[in-house]
N, C-alpha and C positions, 0 to 999 in steps of 0.2 A: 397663043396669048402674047401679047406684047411684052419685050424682054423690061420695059420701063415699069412694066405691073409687078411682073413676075419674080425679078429681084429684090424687092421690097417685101414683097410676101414671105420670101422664102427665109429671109431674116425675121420678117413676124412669128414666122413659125419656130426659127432655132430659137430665139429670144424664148419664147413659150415654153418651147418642150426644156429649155435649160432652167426654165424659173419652175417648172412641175418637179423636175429631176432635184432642184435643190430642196425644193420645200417637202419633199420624201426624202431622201436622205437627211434633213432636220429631224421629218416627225420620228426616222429610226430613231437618231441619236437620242429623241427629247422619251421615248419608249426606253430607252436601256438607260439615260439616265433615272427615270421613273421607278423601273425595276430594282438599279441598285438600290437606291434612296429605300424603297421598298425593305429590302433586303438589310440593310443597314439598319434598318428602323424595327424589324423584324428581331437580330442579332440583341440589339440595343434592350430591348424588352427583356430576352430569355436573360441576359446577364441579369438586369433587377430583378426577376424572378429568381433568381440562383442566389443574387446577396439577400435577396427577403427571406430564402429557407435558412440559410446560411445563420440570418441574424433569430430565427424563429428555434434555432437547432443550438446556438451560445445559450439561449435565455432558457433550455430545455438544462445544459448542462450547469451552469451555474445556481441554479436551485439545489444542485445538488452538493456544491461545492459549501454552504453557509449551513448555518443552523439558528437562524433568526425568521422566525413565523412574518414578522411586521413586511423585511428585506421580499422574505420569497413570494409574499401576497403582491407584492410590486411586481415582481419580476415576472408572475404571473401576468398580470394585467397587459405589462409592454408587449409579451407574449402573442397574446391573445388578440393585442392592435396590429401589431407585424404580421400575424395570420390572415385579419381581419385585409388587410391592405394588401398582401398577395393573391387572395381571392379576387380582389377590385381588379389588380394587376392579370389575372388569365383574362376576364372576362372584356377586358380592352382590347378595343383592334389595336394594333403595332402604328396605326395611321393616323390613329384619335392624335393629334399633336399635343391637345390640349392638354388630353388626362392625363397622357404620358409625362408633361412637362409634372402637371400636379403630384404625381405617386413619384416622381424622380426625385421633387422635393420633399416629399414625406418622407423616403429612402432615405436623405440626408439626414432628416431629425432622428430619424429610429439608430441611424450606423451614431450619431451623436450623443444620443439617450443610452446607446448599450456603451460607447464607452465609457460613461461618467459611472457606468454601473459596473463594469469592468475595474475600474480604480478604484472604487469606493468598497468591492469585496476583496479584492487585493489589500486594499488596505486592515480591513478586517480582517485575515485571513494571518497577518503577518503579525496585528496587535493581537491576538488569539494563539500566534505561536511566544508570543513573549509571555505572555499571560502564564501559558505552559510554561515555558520554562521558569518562570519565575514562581511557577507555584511547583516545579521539580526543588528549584531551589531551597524555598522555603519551608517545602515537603524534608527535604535531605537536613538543613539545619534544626529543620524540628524533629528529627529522627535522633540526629546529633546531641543535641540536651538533652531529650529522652535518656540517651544513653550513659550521660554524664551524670545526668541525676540520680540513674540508677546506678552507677558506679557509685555517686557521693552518699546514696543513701547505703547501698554495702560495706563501701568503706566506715560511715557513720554508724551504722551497727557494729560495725569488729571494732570500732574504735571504741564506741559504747560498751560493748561486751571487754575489750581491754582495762576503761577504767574500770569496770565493776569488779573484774577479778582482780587489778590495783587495789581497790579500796577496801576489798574483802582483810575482815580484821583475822590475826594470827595468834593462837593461843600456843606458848610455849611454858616450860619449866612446869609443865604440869604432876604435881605431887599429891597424892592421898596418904592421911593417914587416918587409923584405927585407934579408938583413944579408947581408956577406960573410963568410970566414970567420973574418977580425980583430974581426967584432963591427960595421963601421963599415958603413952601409945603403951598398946599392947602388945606380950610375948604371942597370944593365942589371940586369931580372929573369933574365936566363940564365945571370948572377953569382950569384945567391942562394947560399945554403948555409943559411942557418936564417931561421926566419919569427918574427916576435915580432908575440901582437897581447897588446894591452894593454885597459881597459875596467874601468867603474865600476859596482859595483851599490847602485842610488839606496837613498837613505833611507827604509823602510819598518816605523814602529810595530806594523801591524797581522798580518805576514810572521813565521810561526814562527821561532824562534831555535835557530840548533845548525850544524852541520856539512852545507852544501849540496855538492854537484859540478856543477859548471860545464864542458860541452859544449861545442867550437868547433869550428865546422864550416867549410871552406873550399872553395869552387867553385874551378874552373880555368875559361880562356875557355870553354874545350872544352864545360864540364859536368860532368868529372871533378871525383871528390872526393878533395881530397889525404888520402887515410887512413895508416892505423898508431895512431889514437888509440881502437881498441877501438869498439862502438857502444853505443847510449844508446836508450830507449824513447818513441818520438814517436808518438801518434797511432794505437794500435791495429798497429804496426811497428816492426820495428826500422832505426835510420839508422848509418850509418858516421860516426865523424867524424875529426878531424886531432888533437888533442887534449883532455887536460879538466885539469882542476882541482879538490882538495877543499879548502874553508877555512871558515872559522869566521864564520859569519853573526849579527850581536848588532843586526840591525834598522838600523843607523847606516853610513854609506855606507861603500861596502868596495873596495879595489881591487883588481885581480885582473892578472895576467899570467902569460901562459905561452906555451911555446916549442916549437919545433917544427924538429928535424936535415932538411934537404932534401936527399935522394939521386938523385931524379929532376929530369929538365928543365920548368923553368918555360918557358913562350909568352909575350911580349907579348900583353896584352891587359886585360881588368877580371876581377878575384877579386872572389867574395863571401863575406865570413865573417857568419856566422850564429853566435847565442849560446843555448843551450839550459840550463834548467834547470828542475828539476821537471814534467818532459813536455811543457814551454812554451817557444816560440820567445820569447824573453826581449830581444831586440836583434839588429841587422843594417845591415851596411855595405856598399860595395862600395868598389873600388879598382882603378883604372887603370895600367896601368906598359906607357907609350907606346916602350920602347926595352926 
């Protein structure tokens, strides 16, 4: 062959086989970039698959953290979207660019939605610890009065129960005699014909003022009680007694006497007279009459 042909050629030829050799090693390269991207795109997926169980696995636990039916019916629902959107998410190829781009953007609103829901039972969670303790609080201070009250009303009773026994009236200088029927006492109680006891009711400030009745009650040796004076309310009973008396009580010491017709037989022996007023034994004497 003519060397004028043949050196021409033989350069058509390297020229060729170098432009075959480049354009295969391109399609490698343009193959292995393929595959990563592949791979990449591949990766890219599992991750959203992983933040959508992620975010489907929050909205599981935080229903449990609230106790509001309206909050968890929501939370429900976002729930059940985020589920609804990782099923879309298996069922895409890793290549679909489009859908991928779509459910990445959905990913956004859902990671968006759980945190405003994230904040909003945080905040709840913290106005529900004050609440508690503001009703510990208010629980403790209303325990507190309770027990101030029931101290005021104990003390108000002892205090009550102190004036009463303050005001309770006092019979002293308590005296009986045995008269005959001229009036002048007797040597012999078997003389008697009227009994006169006589008695003081002490000085008392703090002792209501008005119109009391005064009660005398007289024992015999025996036990008997000399009645005819009507009875008087002692004690959850009623007692008999010998006479009474009503007068005018103004707190300032008061003297009282009264009398009593003897029809029956007096005994030698000791009487006891007994002074009653306001349901209270009020004074008490006894008295011996040896003949």
């Amino acid at each position: 062959m003519n060397k004028k042909v043949l050196i021409p050629l033989i350069v058509a030829i390297a020229v060729l086989l170098a432009g075959v050799a480049y354009l295969g090693v391109g399609l490698v390269k343009q193959r292995q970039a393929n595959k990563e991207m592949e791979e990449l795109a591949a990766l890219d997926k599992k991750e959203m698959e992983n933040e959508y169980e992620q975010f489907a696995r929050q909205y599981s636990e935080m229903k449990t953290q609230i106790n509001n039916d309206s909050i968890v019916a929501q939370l429900t629902q976002e729930q059940m979207r985020t589920q609804k959107l990782l099923e879309e998410l298996r069922q895409v190829k890793s290549n679909d660019a489009r859908e991928i781009a779509r459910l990445k953007k959905e990913l956004a609103t859902v990671r968006a939605v759980l945190r405003s829901y994230v904040l909003e039972i945080d905040s709840l969670n913290r106005l529900n610890q004050d609440l508690r303790e503001e009703n510990s609080r208010v629980k403790g201070q209303y325990n507190e009065a309770t027990r101030q009250i029931a101290g005021l009303s104990s003390e108000k009773a002892s205090l009550s129960e102190k004036v009463a026994i303050a005001a309770q009236l006092d019979a002293t200088g308590i005296n009986m005699i045995a008269k005959k029927k001229n009036g002048k006492a007797v040597r012999r109680i078997k003389d008697c014909k009227s009994i006169e006891v006589s008695f003081r009711i002490t000085r008392n400030v703090t002792a209501t003022n008005g119109v009391r009745t005064f009660y005398v009650r007289i024992t015999t040796p025996s036990g008997d009680v000399l009645g005819g004076g009507g009875t008087f309310a002692y004690e959850n009973r009623n007692l008999e007694c010998s006479m009474k008396k009503s007068v005018e009580y103004t707190g300032e010491e008061t003297p009282v006497t009264v009398y009593r017709q003897v029809g029956e037989f007096l005994s030698k022996g000791t009487y006891t007279v007994s002074i009653f007023a306001d349901g209270n034994m009020i004074g008490s004497r006894s008295f011996t009459f040896s003949k």
